[in-house]
Every structure is written in C-alpha cells, then in structure tokens.
N, C-alpha and C positions, 0 to 999 in steps of 0.2 A: 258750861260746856261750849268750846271753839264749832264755829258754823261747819269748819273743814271737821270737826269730829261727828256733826250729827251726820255729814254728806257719807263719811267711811262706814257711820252704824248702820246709814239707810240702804247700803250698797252690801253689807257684807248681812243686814236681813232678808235683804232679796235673795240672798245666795245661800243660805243657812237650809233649807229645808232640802236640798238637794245636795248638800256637800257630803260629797267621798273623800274618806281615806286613805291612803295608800301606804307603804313603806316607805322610809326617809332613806332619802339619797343622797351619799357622801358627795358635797359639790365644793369650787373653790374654783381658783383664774389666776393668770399670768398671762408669757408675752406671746409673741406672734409667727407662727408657723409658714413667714411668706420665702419668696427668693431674693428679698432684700438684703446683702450679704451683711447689712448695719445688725438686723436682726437675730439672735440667736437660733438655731435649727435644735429641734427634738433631736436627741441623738438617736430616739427610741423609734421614733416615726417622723422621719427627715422631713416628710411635709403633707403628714396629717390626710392626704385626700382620699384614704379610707374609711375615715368617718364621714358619716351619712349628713346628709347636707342640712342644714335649716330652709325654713319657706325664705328668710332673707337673701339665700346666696343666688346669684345672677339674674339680681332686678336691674344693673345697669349695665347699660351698652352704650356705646360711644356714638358721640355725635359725626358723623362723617366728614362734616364743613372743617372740623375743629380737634374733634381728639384723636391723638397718633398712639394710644394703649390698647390693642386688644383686650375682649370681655374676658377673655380665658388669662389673661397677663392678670387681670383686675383682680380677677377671685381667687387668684393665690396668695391674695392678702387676707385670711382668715386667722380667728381666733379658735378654739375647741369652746366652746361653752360648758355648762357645768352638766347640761345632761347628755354631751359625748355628739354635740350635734357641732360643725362648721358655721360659722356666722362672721359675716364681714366686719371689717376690724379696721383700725386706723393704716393708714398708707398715705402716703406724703405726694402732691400734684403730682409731681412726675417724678420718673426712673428708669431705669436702664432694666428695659426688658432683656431677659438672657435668649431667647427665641432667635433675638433677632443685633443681638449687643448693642442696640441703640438708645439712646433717653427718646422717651416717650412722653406723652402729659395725659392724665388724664378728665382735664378738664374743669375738675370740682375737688374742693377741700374738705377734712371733717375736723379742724381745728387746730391745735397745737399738738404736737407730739409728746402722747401721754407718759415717755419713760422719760420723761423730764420730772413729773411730779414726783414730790415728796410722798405721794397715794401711791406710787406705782406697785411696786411689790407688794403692797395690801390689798391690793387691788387685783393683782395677780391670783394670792391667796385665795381671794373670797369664791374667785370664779372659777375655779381650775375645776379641771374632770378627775375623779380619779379613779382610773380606766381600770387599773388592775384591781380595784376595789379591799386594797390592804387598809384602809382607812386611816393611809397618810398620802402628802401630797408631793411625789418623787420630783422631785428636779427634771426629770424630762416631763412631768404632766404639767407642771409647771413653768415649761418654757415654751408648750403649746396654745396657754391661755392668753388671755388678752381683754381688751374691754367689746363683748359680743356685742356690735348692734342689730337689734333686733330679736334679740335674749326675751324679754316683755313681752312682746308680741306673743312669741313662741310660747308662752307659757299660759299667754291668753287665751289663748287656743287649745293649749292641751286640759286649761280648767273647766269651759264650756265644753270640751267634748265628753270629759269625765263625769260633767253635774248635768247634760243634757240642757242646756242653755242653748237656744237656736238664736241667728242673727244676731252674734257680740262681738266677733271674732274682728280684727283689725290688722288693717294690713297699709303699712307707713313706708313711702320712696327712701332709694338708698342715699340720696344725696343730703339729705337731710339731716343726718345726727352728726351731732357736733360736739368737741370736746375742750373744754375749756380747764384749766386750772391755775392755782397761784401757791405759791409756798410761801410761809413766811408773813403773811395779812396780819398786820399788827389791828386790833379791835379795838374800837373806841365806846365806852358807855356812855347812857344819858342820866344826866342827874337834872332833875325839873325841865326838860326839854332843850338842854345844853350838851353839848358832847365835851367830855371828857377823856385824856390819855388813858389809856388804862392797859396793863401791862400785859396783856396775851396775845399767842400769837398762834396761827391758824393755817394749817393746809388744808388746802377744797380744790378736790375736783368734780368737776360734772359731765356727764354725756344726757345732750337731750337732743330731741327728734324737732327741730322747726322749720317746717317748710314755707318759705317766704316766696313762693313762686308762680303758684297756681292757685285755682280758687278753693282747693281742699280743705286749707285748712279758715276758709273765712267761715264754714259750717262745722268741721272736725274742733271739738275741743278738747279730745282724749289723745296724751301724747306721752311714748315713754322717756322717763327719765331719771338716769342712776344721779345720785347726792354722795357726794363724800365728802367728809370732814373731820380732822385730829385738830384741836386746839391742846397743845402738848409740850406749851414752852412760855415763858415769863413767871413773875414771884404769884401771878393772880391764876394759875393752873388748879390751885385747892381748891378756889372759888368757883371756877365756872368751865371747867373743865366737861371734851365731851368727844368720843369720836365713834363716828356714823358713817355707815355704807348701807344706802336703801338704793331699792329700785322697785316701780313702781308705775301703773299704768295714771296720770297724774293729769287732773283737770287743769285748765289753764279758759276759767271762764266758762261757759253755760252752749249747747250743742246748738246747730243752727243757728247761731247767731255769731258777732263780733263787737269788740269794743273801737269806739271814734271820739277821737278828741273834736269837741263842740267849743264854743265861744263859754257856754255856762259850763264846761266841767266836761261830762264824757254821758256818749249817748249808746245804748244797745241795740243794733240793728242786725234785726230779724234775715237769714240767708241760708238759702239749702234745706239739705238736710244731711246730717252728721254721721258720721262714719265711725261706728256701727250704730245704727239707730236707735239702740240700745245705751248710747251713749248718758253715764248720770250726770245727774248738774250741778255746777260749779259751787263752790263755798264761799271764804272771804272775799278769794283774791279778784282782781280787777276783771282780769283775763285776758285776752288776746287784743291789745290795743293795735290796731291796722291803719295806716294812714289810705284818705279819703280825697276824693276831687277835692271838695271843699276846702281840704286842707292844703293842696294845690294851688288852688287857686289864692289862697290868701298869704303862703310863704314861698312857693317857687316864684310865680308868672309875679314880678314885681317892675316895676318903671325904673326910667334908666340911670338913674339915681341913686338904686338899692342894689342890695347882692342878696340873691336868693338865700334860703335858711333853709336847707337841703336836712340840716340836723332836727331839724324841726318838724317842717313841710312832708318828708320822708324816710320815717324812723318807724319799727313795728318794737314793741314791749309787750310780752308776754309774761303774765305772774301767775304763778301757783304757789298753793297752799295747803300740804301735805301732811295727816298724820299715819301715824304706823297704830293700830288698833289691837290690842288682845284680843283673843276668844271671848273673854267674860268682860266685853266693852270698854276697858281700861286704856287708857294712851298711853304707848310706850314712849314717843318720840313724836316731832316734828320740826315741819322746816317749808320754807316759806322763799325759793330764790326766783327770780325774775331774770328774762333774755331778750336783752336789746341789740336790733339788727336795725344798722344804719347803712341806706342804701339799696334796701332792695328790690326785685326786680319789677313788684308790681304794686299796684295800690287799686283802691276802689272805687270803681266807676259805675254805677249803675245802668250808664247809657249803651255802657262796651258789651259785647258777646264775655257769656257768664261776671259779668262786674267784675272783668280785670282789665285796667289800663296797663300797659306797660311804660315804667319809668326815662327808657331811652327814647319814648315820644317826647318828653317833656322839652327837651333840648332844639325838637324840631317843630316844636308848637310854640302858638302867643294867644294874647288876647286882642280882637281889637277894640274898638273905645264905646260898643255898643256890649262889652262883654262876652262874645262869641271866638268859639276859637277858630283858630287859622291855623292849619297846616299845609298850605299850596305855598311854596316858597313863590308862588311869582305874585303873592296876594302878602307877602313878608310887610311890604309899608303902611300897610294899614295896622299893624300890631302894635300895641299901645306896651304892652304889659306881657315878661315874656321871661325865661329862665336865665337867670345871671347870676355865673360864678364857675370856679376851676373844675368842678364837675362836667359841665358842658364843654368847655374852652379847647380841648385837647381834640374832640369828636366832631363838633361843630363851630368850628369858626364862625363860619360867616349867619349864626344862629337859624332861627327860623329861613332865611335866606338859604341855607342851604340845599340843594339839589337833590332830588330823592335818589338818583344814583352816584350819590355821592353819604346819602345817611347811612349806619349800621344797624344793622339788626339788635334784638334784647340778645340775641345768642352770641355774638362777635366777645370776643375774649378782649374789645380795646372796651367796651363795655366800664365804665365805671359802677354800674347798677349791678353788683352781682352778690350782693348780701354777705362780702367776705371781713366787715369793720364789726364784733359783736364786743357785747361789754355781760357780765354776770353781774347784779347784786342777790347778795346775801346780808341776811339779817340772825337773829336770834335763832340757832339750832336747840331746842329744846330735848332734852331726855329724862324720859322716869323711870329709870330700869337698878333704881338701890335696891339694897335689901338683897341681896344673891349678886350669884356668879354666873349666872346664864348671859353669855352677850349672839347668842347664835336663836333668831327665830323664821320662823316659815309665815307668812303671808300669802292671801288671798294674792291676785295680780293689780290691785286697787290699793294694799296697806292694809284692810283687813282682816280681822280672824287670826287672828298671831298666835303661834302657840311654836313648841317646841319639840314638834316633827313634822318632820316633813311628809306631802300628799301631794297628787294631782295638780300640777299649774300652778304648784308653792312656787314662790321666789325667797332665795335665801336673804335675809338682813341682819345686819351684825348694830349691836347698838349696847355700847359700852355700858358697864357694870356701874351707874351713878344714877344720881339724881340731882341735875344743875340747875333745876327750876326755885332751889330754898333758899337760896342767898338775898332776895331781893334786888336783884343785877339786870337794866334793863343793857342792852349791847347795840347801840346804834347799825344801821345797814353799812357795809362794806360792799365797794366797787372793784373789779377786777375783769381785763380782757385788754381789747384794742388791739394785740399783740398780732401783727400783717404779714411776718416774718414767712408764713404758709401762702399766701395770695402778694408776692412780689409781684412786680412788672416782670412780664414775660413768663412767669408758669403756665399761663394757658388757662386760667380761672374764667368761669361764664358762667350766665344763668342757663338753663338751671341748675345753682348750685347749695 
C-alpha cells in the first residue's frame, strides 16, 4: 500500500465517525460569465450576479502604486460553481473595463487561458450548476461555468461544518491559483531505466493554488488542486489509457515545516505553524522545495567571473502525491504532478522579519571578502561576490552601486521576480476503476471516502471506466509550461502575484 494511500486512509478515519449524508447534487462546469466580450454571456442570466457569492469572491483589491482595474471590474470575472455559488475564475492581466472604456491591468496572472485546452468543455461539464435542477446541463448553465477558484476551499468548509470538525477550515489568496495545460504530450515509457517512444498522447490540465510570496505557505502544506488528464490518442490507447478530473484538497509535503536544497540532498526545516492547524501530513512526495539564503549565497552572489544561476539559486518545486480512496479503503486513482516557479518573489531568510528575504534585494546586495553582506551602495567596493546576469541588468545597472533612490521595490511591475516562468511535471496517472460503468464519484475534500453519492462538502471526480495499472507499463514524467504569453513586458505583472 502507497504512503499517499495510508495518509488518505489516516484522514478519511479521522473523519468517519462524524460523517453526514446528505442528498447528491446534480453538479457540472463551463465557461465564464465576465464582461469580457471574447467570453460567452448566459443568455439565461447575462452575468450571473444573482447568485450568492463564495468566501472566494473579493479577496483582491488593487495595489494603488500599480493597478489601473477596479475590485468591482475584477469580480465580474466569475465562474458559477457546481453548488450555484460565484467564485473567481480565469481573466487575462488586463482589459478594457466597460465602466470606464479603458484597458486596465490588473496586475497578477492565473495562467494560460483555459479555453485553449483540449479539457475545456470537459471541464466545463464536470463543474456546471444545474440551476433548474432537470438533471441535465442547459447550454446557458453551461456557459455560466468555468474553472472555480476556490471551489475546494468552499467545500472544505461546508464538510467541517456539516461533521462538526472545529479549526480545519482553510482560507488561500486570490492571486495564487494558477492554470496550466498542454494538449497533445506525447508519453515516453521506461524500460529498465531508459525511456522509450512510446505512442500515446495526453491532454492535462491543472489549477492549483501556489503562493510564492509571503511566508504562508513556508508553514501551510494543504493546497487545492484540480488534475485533469485524457490520454485518448495513438496505437498504445488499449494499453494505457486513462482520463481523470479530480479535485482535491492535496498535500505538498508535511505542515509547518518546508523542503531546502542542502549540499547532501534536501533538508526539512521546521517553520510556523500551518493553516489549518489541523493540517494532515505529507506522504511520498518531496513537498514544497523553497529556495534558501544558503542557496543564495552559493548560486546568485558569484565573482566577476561567473553568471549567477538564478535557475538554480531561485526556483521553488512543489510535489504532491495524490490518491482518490473508496469508502471501503480501495484506490480508485492516483497522480503524482509537481509545480515549478522560477523566479519568485521571495526565498528564505532566517535573519529577515518572518524568514522572507525579498528577491529584488539580491540585485542590490553583495558579499564582501569577510562574507558579510553589503547593501550601502557607497560601501559597493568592498563586495567581492554579488549577483550577475540579465535578471539584474535591466533594474540595476550599476549593481550593488546602485542608489537607493534609484532601486525598485518587490512590487514595481519592472520587477523581474514576480513568479510568472512556471513549468508542470506529470508522471504516471494511475486508475482502478474496471469492472463497471460508474465514472461519476463524490469524495471527502482530501480524496477520501469515495462512494457514489453525493453529501456534505463532496467534491465531484469523474475517473474513467478502466483499470491502466495491468499492463506492466511504467510511463516516464512529462514536462509542460514556460508559456509567458500571459506576463509579456508591459502587462503590469508584479508580486504579489
């Protein structure tokens, strides 16, 4: 039995002696109810603001220095979620508010734009509301839906209130869920530790919740995060065929604490405490790997010689390691993707007010040759060892030398530190759901307790009618993201974003 399966059993026992039932709820998703004219409008409810709001909608408000989008322009980017509740949804940096007819920015990205993927309309499907409760999903409930952020949450919340669970409930910033996808991922197996062509091909998309900004998440290790994946094309489909939409409230490492890359390997260092403090602990995966002074100190601040290793020095990886659990302890499914942010806004300082350094110091700091740092630009010649390369070059010229009214802030949109370069790996999607035609189950907000109705603070998970685990087919990890197209020069992107 997988370590991520005893963490699901040990979380969904916790939860078993207090679990209520309710009535199942015809739920499903689509697209976006904003004033975005790209967008389709409900023809039924032109823009949805009858429905009752989620705890999600209007956590952000604009920074003053910087963004030109009103809070009330923001939140008419919503989706309906599946239990008839508003929750903020994908919207592109900037647009042309109709208030006022002007393009606007508003500062922070949440990915690529999901009606690009090959998941869209399934994606729509799974989430949609269906308001008139005919128990099908009309073309205008359907064009209200979208990818809800903060859907997980909400559901966290309404299963603690349901089972009487005090201090669990979780409450995650809006800048922070991000959406990635790729179509088309051709798969490579391993045969003895070698990778191999192998003929399948894969749409995946994801939304997950990583804040790379503040110290939340060096203690938070509970983050939600929707998985989807159709492998639904080449001659090897018989073999390993498989397609999944979960969502799930999804460890990424162990609570109060984070993962640091060490000289021996990777070290777990103890911080905070974890939001909800209730929070369970980690399984296989790694977890939240966070870049550290240390690691500063040995790949940015380099002699004049080198060129910093920013890729290196200042990268966060985050891995989780997820399964979907039956009622009667059985795994339906699992999945295992990891989220790499290169560049972001802060790394770990011990020394600094709550152990965040900010990254656009780095640029205006050195070391000098007793290893101490310097940040007095008129104390610049004593620095030995100090940030080099095109990350700094644009911001500060004249390096450490540069004038403190002349540096920018972490929040300045010329910012290169703003967490907008991400990459997804995915590995082996596993499913054991042969033997029937059920691909429709309800989960706890964790993955488990699966059963096939719906209650209190279910989350719906569709997971195709097979079982791809009998082939003997291991499937090497697949890379996908980098795509900047959303954080150009001059959209206005900043931390925090």
């Amino acid at each position: 039995m997988s370590v991520s399966k005893l963490r699901t059993l040990r979380i969904s026992a916790l939860l078993a002696a207090s679990f209520l039932l309710t009535g199942a709820v015809g739920v499903s998703c689509s697209g976006d109810p904003s004033l975005d004219p790209a967008r389709p409008a409900n023809p039924g409810n032109p823009t949805g603001s009858s429905r009752p709001a989620s705890s999600a909608i209007g956590q952000w408000s604009p920074n003053p220095s910087y963004d030109t989008c009103t809070q009330s322009f923001h939140d008419t980017y919503f989706a309906i979620g599946p239990d008839g509740k508003r929750y903020p949804t994908w919207h592109p940096p900037s647009a042309t508010d109709p208030a006022s007819g002007r393009e606007c920015s508003f500062g922070h990205e949440h990915g690529r734009d999901p009606r690009g993927s090959g998941l869209w309309n399934f994606a729509r499907a799974h989430f949609a509301f269906d308001e008139n409760r005919n128990g099908l999903i009309d073309p205008s409930e359907r064009d209200a839906s979208g990818l809800p952020f903060g859907y997980v949450t909400e559901q966290l919340i309404a299963f603690n209130a349901a089972n009487g669970i005090p201090n669990s409930d979780r409450i995650e910033d809006h800048v922070g869920h991000k959406i990635a996808w790729e179509n088309g991922v051709r798969r490579e197996r391993l045969v003895n530790g070698v990778q191999q062509s192998f003929d399948l091909f894969c749409d995946v998309l994801t939304v997950v919740h990583q804040e790379t900004h503040t110290a939340e998440s060096l203690a938070s290790n509970l983050h939600q995060l929707t998985y989807a994946i159709d492998c639904n094309r080449g001659i090897e489909v018989s073999r390993s065929s498989v397609k999944l939409l979960a969502n799930v409230m999804a460890t990424s490492g162990n609570p109060s604490s984070f993962v640091a890359r060490v000289p021996t390997g990777f070290l777990e260092i103890a911080y905070g405490v974890a939001q909800p403090v209730t929070s369970p602990p980690g399984g296989i995966e790694l977890g939240r790997l966070i870049p550290t002074i240390d690691n500063v100190r040995t790949d940015i601040f380099v002699p004049g010689a080198q060129t910093s290793n920013f890729s290196t020095g200042l990268v966060e990886k985050w891995s989780t390691a997820v399964s979907l659990i039956k009622f009667d302890g059985v795994e339906l499914a699992a999945f295992d993707p990891a989220f790499t942010v290169y560049s972001p806004s802060r790394y770990y300082d011990p020394d600094q007010f709550d152990g965040i350094g900010r990254s656009i110091d780095l640029c205006y700091t050195g070391l000098d040759a007793a290893g101490q740092f310097v940040n007095d630009p008129l104390r610049a010649g004593s620095i030995v060892r100090q940030a080099r390369g095109v990350e700094c070059v644009g911001i500060a010229p004249n390096g450490p030398a540069t004038s403190r009214t002349s540096r920018i802030e972490l929040d300045d949109p010329r910012s290169p530190f703003n967490g907008c370069r991400r990459e997804i790996i995915f590995g082996a999607s596993t499913v054991r759901n042969g033997g029937g035609a059920t691909t429709i189950w309800y989960s706890d907000p964790y993955g488990g307790a699966a059963r096939t109705v719906s209650f209190a603070g279910a989350l719906k998970q569709y997971v195709s009618a097979v079982d791809n685990t009998t082939q003997g087919i291991t499937l090497a990890s697949s890379t996908f993201g980098g795509d900047l197209s959303y954080c150009a020069p001059g959209a206005g992107i900043h931390a925090p974003n």
